[in-house]
C-alpha positions in Angstrom: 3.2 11.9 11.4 5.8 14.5 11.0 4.6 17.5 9.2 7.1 18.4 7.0 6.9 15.2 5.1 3.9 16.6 3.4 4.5 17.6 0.2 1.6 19.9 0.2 -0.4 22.6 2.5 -2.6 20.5 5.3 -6.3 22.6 4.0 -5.0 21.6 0.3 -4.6 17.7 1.3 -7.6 18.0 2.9 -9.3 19.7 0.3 -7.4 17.0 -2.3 -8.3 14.0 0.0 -12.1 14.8 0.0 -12.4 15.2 -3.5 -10.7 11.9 -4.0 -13.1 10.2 -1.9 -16.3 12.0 -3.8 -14.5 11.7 -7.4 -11.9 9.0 -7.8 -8.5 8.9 -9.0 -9.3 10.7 -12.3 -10.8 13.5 -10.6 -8.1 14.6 -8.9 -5.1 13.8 -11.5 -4.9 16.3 -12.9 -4.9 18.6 -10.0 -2.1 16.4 -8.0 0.0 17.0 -11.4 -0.1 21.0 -11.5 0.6 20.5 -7.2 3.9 18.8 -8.4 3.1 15.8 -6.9 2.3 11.9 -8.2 -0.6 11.4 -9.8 -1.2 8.8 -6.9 -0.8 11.5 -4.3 -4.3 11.6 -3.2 -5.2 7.9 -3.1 -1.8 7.0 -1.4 -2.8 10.0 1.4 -6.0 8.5 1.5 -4.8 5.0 2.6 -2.5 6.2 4.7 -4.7 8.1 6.7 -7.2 5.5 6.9 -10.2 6.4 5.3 -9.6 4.3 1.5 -7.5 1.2 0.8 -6.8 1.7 -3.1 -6.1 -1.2 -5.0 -2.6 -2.5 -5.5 -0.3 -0.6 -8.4 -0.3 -4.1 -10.6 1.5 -6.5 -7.9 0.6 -9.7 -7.9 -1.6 -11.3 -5.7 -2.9 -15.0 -4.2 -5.6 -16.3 -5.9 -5.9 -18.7 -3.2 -9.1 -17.9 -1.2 -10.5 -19.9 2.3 -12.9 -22.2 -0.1 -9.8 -24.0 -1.6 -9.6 -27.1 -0.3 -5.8 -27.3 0.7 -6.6 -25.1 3.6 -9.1 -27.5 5.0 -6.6 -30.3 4.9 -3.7 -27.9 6.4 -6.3 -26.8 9.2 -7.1 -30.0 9.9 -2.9 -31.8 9.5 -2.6 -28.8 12.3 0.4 -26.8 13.5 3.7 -27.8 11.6 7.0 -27.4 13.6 10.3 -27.3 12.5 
């Protein structure tokens, strides 16, 4: 990643990154706020860097799962080609 897209110091992101991990979001609000930075700064860092996937920002997801039972009868109907 290019270096000067960070917003912030790399010891401070660091810094900010582990005490997300140890603290959650609400732990480190505050903090991201007085940096200047989104409130979401550390969790977004976080995900991007591997180490936490945060949950989604109110998107809408499937709740389709593997036991429903249309993917058993699309598994077995098989490949479908145009």
């Amino acid at each position: 990643m290019n270096k000067s897209c960070f917003k912030i110091p790399e010891d401070r992101r660091s810094a900010l990154v582990q005490l997300y991990l140890a603290g959650g979001q609400k732990a480190v609000e505050e903090i991201c706020v007085g940096l200047g930075v989104s409130p979401k700064y550390a969790a977004n860092l976080a995900a991007s860097m591997g180490l936490h996937r945060h949950k989604n920002n109110g998107t809408k997801t499937s709740t389709r799962s593997a036991s429903d039972p249309r993917w058993a009868r699309a598994v077995a109907v098989g490949e479908v080609v145009a």
